[in-house]
C-alpha positions in Angstrom: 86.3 86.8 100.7 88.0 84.3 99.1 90.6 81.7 100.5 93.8 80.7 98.6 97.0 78.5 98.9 100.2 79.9 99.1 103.4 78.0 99.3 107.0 78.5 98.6 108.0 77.7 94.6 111.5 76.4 93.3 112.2 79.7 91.8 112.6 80.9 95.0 109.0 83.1 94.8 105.5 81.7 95.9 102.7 80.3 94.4 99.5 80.8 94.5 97.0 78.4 94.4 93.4 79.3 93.6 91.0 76.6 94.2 87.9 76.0 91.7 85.2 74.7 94.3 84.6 71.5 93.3 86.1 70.2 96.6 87.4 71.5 99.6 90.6 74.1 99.5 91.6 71.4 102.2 91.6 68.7 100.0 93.4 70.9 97.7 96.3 71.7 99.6 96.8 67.8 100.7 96.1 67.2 97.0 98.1 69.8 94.7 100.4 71.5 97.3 103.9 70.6 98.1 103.6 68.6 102.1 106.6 70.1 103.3 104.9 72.7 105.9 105.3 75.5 103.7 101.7 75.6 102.1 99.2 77.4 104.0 95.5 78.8 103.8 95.2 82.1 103.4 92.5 84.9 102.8 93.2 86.7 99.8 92.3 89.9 101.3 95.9 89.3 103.5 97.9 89.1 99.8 99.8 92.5 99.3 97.7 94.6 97.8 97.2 98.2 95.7 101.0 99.3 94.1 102.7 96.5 96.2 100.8 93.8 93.4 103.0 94.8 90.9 105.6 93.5 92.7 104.8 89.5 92.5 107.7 88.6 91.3 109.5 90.5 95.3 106.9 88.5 97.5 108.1 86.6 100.1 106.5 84.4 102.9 107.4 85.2 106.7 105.4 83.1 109.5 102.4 82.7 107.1 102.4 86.5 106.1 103.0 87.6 102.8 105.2 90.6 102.4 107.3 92.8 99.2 110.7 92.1 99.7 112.3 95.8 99.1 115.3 94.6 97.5 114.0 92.3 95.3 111.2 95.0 94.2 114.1 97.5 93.7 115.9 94.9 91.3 112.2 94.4 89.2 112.5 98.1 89.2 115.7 98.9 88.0 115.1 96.4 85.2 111.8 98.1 84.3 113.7 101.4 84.1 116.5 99.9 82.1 115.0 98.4 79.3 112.7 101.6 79.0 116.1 103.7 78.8 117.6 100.7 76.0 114.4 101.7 74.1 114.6 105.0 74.1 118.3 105.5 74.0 118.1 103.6 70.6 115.5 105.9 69.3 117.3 108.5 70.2 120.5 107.2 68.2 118.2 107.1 65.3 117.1 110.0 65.7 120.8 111.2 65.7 122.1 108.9 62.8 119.0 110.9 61.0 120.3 114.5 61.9 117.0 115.0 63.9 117.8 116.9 66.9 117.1 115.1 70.5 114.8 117.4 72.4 116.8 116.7 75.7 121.0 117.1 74.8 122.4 113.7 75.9 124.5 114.9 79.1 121.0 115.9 80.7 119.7 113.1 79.2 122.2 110.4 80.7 121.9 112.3 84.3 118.6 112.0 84.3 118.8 108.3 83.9 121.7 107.9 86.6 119.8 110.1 89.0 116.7 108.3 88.9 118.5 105.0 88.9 120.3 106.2 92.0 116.7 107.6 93.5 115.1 103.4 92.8 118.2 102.3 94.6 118.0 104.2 97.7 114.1 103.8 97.7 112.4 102.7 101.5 109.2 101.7 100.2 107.0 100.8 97.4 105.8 104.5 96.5 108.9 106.0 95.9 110.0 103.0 93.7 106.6 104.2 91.5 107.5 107.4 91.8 110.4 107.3 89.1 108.7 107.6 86.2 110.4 105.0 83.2 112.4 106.8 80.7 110.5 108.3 77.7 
């Protein structure tokens, strides 16, 4: 198992420091990480794992433990989803401006996009943020 540094970042994230070996991940963290009490040794086996990975950008630190802030997630999310729906919505205005025919009409198409939108905002965990499917 591998050890690794994590401390709070200015972006209001965390970093995560890997060290190379050449010296001590002790020497490291006195070294290369902020000495404000919020850098701390941890196993990387503790780091969020699986599905919750893809959520870097949500992790927070709580008493040393690294957790997915839900909220956040569901923000990362929602922008995920709506960039996919930008993409294909323009397509799908080409598609019109071309006289080819949409496959879904655009009413069904738009509540599909509010329902899942609504379905990522009232998500309680990681899994049924992955379960809406993007746009396609």
């Amino acid at each position: 198992m591998t050890q690794v540094i994590i401390h709070s970042n200015v972006n209001g994230g965390i970093s995560i420091c890997v060290p190379t070996g050449e010296i001590s991940i002790e020497e490291v963290l006195k070294k290369d990480c902020p000495n404000d009490g919020s850098a701390f040794i941890i196993d990387d086996s503790e780091l969020p794992q699986g599905d919750n990975f893809q959520f870097f950008d949500a992790w927070e630190v709580n008493n040393n433990i690294v957790s997915v802030n839900l909220d956040k997630a569901k923000q990362i999310r929602l922008q995920q989803f709506n960039q996919a729906a930008l993409q294909v919505g323009q397509s799908r205005q080409l598609n019109t401006y071309a006289g080819i025919v949409n496959t879904e009409d655009d009413n069904t198409w738009l509540s599909g996009l509010n329902a899942s939108r609504q379905s990522i905002n009232s998500a309680t965990s990681i899994s049924d943020l992955l379960a809406n499917l993007l746009p396609n």
